[in-house]
Rosetta silent file (secondary structure, phi, psi, omega in degrees, C-alpha in Angstrom):
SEQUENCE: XXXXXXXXXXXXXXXXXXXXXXXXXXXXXXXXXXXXXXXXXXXXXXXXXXXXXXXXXXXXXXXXXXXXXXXXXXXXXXXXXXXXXXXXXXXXXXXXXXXXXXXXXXXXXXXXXXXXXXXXXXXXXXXXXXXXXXXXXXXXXXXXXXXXXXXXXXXXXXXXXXXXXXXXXXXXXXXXXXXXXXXXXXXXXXXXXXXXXXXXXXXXXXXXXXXXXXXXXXXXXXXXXXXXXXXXXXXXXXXXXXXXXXXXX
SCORE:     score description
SCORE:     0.000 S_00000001
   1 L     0.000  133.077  177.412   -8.732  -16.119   15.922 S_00000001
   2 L   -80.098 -177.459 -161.451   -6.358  -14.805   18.080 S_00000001
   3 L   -98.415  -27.555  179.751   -4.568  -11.416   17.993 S_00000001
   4 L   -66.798  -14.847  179.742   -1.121  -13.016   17.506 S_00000001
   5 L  -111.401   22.027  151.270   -2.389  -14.685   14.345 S_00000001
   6 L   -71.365  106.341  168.505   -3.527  -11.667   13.117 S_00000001
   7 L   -18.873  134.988 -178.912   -1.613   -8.878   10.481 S_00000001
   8 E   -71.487   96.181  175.291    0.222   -5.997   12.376 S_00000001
   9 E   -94.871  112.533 -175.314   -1.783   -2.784   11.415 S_00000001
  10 E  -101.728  129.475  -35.662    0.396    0.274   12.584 S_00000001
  11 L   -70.006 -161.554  167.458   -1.094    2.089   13.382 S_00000001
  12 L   -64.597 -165.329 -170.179   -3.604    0.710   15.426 S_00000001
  13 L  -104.944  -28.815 -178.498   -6.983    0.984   13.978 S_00000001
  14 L   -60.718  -40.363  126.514   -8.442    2.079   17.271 S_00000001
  15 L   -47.630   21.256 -172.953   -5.946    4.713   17.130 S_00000001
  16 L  -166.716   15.610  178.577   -6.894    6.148   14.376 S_00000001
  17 L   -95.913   39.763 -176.684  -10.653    6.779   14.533 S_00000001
  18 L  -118.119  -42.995  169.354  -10.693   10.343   14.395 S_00000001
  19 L   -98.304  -25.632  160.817   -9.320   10.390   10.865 S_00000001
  20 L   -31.735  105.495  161.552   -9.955    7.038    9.718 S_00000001
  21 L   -38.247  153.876 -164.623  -12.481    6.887    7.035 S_00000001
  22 H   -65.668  -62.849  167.737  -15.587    4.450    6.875 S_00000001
  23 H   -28.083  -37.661 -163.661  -13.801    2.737    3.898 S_00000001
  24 H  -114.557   -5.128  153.378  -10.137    2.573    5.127 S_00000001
  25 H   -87.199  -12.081 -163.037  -11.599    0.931    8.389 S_00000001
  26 H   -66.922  -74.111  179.061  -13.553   -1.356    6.539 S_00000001
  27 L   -66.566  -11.122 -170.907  -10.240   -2.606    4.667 S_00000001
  28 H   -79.520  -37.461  174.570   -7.864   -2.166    7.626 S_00000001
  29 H   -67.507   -5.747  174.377   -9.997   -4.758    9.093 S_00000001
  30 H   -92.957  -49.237  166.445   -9.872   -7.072    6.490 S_00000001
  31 H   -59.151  -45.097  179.948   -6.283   -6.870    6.298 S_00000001
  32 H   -51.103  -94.556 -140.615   -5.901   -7.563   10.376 S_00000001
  33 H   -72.171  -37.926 -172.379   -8.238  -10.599   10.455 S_00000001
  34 H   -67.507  -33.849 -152.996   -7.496  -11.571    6.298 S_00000001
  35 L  -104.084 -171.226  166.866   -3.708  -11.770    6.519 S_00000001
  36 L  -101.168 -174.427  179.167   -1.322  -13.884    8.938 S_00000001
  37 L   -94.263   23.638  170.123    0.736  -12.376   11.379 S_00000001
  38 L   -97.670   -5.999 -171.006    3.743  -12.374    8.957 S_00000001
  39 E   -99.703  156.094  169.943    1.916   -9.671    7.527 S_00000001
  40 E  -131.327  144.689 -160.899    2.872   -6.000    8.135 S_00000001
  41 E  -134.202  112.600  147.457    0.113   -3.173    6.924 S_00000001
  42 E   -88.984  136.360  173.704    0.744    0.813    7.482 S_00000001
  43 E   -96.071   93.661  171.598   -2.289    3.494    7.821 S_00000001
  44 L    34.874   77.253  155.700   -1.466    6.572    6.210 S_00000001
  45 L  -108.814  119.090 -136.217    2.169    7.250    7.522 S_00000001
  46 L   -81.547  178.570  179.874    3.692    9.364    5.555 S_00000001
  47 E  -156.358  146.640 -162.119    7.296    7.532    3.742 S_00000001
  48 L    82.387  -99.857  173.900   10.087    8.707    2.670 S_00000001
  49 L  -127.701   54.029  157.676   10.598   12.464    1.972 S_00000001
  50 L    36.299   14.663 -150.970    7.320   12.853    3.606 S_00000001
  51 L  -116.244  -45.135 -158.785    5.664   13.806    0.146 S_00000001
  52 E  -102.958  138.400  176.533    4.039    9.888   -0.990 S_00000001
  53 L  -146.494   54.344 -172.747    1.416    9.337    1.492 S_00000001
  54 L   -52.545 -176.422  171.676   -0.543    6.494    0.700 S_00000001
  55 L   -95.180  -43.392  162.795   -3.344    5.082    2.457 S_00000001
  56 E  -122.108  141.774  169.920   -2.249    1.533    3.444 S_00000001
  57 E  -133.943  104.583  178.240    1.206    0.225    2.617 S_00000001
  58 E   -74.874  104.162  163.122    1.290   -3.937    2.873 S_00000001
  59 E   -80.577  105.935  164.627    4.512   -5.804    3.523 S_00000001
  60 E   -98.567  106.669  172.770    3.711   -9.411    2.870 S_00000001
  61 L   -37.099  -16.811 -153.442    7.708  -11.487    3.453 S_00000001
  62 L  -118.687  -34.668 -157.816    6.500  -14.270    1.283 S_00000001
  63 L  -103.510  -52.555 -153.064    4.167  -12.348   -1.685 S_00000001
  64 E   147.098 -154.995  170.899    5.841   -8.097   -2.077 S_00000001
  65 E  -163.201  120.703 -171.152    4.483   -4.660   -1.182 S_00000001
  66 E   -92.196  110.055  165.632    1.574   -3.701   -1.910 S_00000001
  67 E  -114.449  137.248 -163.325    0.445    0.144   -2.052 S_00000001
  68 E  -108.684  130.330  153.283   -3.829    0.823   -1.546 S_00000001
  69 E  -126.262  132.063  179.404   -5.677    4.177   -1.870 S_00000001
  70 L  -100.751  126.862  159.843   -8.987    3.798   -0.645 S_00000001
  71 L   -99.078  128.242 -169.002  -12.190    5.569   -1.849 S_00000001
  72 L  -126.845   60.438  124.685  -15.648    5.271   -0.308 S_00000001
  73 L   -56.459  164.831  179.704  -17.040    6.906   -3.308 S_00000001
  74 L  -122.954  167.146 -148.411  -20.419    6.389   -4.529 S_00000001
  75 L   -97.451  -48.957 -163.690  -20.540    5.553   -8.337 S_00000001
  76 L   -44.254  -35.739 -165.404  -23.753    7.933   -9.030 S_00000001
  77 L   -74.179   -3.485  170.797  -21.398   11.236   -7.650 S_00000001
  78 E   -62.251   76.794 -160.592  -19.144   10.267  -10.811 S_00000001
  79 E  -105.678   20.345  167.953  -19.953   12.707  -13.141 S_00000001
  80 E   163.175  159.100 -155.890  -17.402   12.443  -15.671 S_00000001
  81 E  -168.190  109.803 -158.754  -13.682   10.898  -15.538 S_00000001
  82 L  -120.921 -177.394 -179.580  -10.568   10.777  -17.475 S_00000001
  83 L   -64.788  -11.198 -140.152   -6.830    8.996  -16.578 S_00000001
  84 L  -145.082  -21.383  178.717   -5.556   11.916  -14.459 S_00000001
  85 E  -158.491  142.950  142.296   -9.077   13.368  -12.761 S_00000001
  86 E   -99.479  116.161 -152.601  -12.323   12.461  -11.362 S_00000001
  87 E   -96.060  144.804 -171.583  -14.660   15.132  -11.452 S_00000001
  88 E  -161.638  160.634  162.389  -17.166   13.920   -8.722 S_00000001
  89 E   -97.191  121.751 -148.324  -19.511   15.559   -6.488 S_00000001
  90 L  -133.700 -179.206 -172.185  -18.989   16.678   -3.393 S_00000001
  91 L  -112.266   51.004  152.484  -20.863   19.076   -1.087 S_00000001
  92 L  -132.195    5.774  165.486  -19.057   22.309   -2.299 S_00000001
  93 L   141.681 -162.492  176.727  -20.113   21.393   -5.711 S_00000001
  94 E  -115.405  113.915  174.761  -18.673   19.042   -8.331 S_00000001
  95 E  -107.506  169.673 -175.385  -14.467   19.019   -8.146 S_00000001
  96 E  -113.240   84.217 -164.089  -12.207   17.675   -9.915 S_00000001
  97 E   -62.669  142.909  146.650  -10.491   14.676   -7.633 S_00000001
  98 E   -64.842  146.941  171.928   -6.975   13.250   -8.672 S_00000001
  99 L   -46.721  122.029  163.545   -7.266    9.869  -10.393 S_00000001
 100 H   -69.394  -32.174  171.173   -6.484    7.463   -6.937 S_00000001
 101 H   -50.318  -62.603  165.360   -5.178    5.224   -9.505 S_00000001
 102 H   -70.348   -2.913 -172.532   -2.371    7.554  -10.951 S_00000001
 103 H   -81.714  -77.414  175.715   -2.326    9.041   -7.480 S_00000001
 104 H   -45.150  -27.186 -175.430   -1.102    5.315   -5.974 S_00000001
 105 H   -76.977  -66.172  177.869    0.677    4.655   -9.413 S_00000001
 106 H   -36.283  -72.598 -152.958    3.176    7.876   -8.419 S_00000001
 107 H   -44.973  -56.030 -154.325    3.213    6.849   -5.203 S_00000001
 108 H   -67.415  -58.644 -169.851    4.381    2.867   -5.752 S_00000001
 109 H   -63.067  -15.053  171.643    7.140    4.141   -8.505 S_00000001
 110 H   -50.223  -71.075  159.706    8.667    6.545   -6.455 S_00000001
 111 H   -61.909  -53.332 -169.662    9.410    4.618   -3.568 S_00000001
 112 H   -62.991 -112.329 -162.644   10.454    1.566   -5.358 S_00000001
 113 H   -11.686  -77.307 -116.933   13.175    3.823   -7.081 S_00000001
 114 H   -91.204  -37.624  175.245   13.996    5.141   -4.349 S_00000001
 115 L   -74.823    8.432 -161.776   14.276    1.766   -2.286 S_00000001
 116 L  -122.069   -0.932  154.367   16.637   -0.113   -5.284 S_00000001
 117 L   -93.265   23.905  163.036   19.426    2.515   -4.624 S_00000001
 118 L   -98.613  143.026  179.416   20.454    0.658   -1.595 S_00000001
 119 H   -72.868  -37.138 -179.373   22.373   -2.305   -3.199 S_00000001
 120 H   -66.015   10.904  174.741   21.167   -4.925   -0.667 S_00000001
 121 H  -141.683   30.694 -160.851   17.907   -4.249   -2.163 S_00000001
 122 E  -127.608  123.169  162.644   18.570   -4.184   -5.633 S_00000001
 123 L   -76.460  159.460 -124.943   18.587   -8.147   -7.169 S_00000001
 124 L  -129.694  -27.881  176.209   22.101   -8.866   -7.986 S_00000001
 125 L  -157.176 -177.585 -167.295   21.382  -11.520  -11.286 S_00000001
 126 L    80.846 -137.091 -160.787   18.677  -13.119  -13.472 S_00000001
 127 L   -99.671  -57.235  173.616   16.099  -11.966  -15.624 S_00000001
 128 L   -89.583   46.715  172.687   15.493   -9.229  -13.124 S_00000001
 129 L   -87.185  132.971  165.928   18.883   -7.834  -12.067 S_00000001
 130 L   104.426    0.051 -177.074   19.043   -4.319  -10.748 S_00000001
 131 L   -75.640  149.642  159.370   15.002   -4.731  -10.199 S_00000001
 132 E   -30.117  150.405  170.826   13.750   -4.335   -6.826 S_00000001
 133 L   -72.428  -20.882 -168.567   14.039   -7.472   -4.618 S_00000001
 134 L  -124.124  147.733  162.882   10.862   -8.474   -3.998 S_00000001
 135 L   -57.591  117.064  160.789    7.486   -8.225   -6.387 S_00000001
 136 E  -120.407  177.572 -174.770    5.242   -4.883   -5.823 S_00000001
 137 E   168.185  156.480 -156.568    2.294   -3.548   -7.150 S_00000001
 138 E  -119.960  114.892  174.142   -0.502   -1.070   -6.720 S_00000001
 139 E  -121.000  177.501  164.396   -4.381   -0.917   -6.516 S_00000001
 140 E  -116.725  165.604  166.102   -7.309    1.259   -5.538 S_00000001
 141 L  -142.181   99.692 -167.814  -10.641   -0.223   -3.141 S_00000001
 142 L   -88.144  116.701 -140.109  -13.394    1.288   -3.842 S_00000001
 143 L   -61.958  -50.569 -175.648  -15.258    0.851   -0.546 S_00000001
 144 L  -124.000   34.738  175.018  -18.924    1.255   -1.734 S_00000001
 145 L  -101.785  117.893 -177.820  -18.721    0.464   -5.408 S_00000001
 146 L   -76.145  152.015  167.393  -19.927   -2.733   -6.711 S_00000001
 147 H   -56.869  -75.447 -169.798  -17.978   -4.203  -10.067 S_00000001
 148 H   -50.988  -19.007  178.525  -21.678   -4.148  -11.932 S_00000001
 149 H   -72.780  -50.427 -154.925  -22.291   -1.034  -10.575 S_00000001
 150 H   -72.352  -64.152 -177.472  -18.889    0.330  -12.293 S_00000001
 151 L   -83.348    5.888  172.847  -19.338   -1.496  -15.186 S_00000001
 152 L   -87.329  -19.897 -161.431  -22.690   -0.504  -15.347 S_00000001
 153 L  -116.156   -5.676  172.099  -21.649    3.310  -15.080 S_00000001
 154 L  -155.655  158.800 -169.963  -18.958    3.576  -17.686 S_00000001
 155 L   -36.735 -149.396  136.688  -18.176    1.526  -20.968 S_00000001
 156 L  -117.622   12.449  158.957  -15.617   -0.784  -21.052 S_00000001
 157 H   -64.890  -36.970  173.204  -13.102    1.447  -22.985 S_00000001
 158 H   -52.151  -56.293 -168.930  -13.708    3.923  -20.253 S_00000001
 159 H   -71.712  -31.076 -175.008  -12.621    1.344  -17.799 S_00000001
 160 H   -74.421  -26.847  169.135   -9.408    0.116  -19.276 S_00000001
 161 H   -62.464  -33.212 -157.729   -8.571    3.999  -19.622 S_00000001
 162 H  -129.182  -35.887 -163.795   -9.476    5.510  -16.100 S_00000001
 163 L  -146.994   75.547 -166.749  -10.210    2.596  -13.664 S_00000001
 164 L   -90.788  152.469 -140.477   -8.870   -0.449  -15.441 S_00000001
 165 H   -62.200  -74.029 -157.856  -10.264   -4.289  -14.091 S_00000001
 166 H   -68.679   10.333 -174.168   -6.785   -5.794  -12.749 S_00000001
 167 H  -105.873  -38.000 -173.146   -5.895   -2.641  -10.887 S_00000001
 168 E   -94.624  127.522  177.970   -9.403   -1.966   -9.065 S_00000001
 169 L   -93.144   82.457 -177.038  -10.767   -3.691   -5.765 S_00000001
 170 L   -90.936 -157.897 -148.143  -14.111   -3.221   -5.594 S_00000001
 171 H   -65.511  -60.086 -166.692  -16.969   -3.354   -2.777 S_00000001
 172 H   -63.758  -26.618 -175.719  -18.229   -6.966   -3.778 S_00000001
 173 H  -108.439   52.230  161.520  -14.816   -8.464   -4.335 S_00000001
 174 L  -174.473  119.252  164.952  -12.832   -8.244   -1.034 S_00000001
 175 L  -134.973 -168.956  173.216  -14.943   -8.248    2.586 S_00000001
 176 L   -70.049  -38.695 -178.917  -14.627   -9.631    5.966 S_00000001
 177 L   -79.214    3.087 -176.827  -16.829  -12.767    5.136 S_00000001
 178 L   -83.325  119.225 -170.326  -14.043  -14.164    3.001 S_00000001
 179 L   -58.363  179.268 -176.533  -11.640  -16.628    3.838 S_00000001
 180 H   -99.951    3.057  162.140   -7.892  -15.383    4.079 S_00000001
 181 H   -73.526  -16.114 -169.092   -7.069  -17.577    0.796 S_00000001
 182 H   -97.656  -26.254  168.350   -9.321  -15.635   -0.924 S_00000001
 183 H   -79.134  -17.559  147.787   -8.613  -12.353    0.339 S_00000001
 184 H   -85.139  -27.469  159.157   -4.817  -12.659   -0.229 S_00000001
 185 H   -30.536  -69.257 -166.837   -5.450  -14.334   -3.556 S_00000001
 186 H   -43.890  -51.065 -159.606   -7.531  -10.785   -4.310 S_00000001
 187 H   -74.378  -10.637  171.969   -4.642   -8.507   -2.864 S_00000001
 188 H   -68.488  -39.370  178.046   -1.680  -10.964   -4.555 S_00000001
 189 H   -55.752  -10.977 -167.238   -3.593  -10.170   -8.125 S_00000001
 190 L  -106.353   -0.974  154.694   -2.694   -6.751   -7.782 S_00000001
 191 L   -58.429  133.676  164.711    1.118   -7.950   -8.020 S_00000001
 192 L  -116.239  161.302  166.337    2.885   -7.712  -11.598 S_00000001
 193 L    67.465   34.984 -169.520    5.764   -9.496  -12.612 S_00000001
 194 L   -53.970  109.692  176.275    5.475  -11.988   -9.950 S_00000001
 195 L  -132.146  120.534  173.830    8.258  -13.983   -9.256 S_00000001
 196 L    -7.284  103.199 -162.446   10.261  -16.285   -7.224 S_00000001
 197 L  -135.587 -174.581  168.865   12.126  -14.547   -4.117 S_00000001
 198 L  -152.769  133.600  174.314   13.678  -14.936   -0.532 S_00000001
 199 L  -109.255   96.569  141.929   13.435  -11.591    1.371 S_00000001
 200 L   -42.048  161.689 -177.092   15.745  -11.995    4.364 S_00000001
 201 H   -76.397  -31.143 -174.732   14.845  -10.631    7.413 S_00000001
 202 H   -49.727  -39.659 -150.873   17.901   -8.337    7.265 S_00000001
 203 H   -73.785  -32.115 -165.158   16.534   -7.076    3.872 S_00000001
 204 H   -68.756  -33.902 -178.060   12.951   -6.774    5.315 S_00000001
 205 H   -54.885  -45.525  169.071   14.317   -4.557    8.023 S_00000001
 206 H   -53.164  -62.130 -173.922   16.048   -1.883    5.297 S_00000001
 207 H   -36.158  -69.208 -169.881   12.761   -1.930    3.652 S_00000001
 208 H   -64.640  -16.774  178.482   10.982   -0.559    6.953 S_00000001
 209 H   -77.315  -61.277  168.141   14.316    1.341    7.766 S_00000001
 210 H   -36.129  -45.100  136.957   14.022    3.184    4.567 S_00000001
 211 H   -15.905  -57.638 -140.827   10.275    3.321    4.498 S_00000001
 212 L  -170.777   62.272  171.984    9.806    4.898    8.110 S_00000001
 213 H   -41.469  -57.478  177.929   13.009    6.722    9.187 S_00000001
 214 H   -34.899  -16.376  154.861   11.213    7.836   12.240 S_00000001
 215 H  -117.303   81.063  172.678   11.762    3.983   13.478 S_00000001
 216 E   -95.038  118.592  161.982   15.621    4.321   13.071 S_00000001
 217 L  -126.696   59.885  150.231   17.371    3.716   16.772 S_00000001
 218 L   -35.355  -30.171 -117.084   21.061    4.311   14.532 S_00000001
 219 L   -12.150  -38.292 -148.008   22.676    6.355   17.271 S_00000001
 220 L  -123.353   28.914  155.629   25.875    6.889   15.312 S_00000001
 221 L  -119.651  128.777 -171.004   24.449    7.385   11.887 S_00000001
 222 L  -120.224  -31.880 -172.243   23.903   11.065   12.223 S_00000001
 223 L   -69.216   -8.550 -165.932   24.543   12.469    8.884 S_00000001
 224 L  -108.045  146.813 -166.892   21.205   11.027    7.374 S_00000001
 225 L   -61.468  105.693 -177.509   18.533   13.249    7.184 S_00000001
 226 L   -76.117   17.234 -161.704   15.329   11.579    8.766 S_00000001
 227 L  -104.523  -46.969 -146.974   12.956   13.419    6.092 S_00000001
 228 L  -145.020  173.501  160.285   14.159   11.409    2.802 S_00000001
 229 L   -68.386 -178.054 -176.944   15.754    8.593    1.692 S_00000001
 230 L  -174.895  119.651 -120.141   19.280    7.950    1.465 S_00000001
 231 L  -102.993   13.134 -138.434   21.937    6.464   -0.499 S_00000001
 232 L  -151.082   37.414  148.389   24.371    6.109    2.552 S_00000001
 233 L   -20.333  127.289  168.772   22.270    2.918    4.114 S_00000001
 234 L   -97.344  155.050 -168.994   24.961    1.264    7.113 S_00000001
 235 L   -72.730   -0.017  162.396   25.605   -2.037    6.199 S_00000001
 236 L  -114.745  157.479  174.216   23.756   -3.271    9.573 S_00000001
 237 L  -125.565  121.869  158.550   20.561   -1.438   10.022 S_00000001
 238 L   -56.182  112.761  174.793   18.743   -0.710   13.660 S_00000001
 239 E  -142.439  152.239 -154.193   15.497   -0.700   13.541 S_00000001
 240 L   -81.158  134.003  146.431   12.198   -0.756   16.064 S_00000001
 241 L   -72.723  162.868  175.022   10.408   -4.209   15.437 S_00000001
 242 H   -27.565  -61.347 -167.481    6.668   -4.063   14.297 S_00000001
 243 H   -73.746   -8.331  164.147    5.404   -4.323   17.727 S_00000001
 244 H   -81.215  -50.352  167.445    7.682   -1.226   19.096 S_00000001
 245 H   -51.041  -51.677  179.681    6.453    0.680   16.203 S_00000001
 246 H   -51.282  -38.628  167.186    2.836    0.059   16.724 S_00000001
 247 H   -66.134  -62.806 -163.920    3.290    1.116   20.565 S_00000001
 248 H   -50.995  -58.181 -173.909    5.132    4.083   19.715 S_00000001
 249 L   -55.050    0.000    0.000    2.831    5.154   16.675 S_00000001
């Protein structure tokens, strides 16, 4: 497979192996070689008002956007686990971890508000007018957790409460050895409300201008604040393509 028919990961992954995690290389690489080159994937850039900072955030033009927090927990280091914290063991002791699941849950609603006050990105009639334009949706992928191992380590009341089935990717159900129907099949389940769209390219470009001020080349919008979002969108937008962001980042 060539590199052109490969998913854009910005940054690169090669470029990123000082902070990159075992886990969030694992999956970056699954996304590169899993996705087409229609795909666009960001590695923990921060978006927006610099505050939601997921770990990968997946453009697909055709499917949504998709936001992933990655763990490469181990299931034994669980030692107890509610909607809002994982108390887990680490080697200053056993802390008490935010849920990545309400962590990524914050994260996805946030943005999405924040991207449906531009009107050109707001749907305009149907069942879903005033919704976002496009289908999103949020998971976690836990890197070295097996499903039986999971469901081996907490009920299954436990699970629909704290880590529930259609939300969680785990070790055995998304690799490298996988064809790329089945690994966008996995990451399209983690869509809700799935529906019929057309994303223009104009429209994809507001997404990433809004997303990732930092690849704005506006000159003569000056008033907006490159920190946050902003209701005051020009009605053409400038923006870096993928492959000038990826050189830059």
């Amino acid at each position: 497979m060539s590199r052109r028919d490969m998913a854009i990961i910005i940054p690169t992954i090669r470029s990123c192996s000082e902070k990159i995690t075992a886990g969030e290389k694992r999956l970056a690489r699954i996304l590169e070689g899993g996705l087409s080159d229609k795909c666009t994937c960001w590695y923990d850039i921060p978006i927006g008002d610099k505050q939601h900072h997921p770990d990968f955030v997946i453009l697909t033009p055709d499917k949504g956007l998709l936001f992933i927090e990655v763990k490469d927990w181990f299931v034994t280091k669980i030692k107890s686990a509610n909607k809002t914290h994982i108390h887990y063991e680490t080697k200053n002791g056993i802390e008490p971890l935010k849920n990545p699941l309400e962590q990524v849950r914050q994260y996805t609603f946030k943005t999405i508000d924040s991207l449906k006050n531009d009107p050109q990105l707001r749907q305009q009639d149907g069942d879903y007018q005033g919704s976002f334009i496009m289908p999103y949706g949020y998971g976690v992928y836990l890197s070295n957790i097996t499903r039986p191992q999971l469901e081996k380590h907490f009920n299954a009341l436990e699970l629909q409460e704290i880590l529930p089935a259609d939300l969680i990717i785990c070790k055995d159900e998304l690799n490298e050895f996988m064809t790329r129907e089945q690994i966008s099949a996995r990451l399209i389940s983690l869509l809700k409300h799935n529906f019929p769209h057309h994303t223009t390219p104009q429209q994809l470009d507001r997404i990433r201008w809004h997303l990732y001020p930092d690849t704005r080349i506006n000159p003569s919008v000056t008033h907006v604040e490159l920190h946050s979002f902003t209701l005051d969108a020009p009605d053409i937008v400038c923006i870096m393509d993928t492959n000038q962001e990826q050189l830059a980042r």
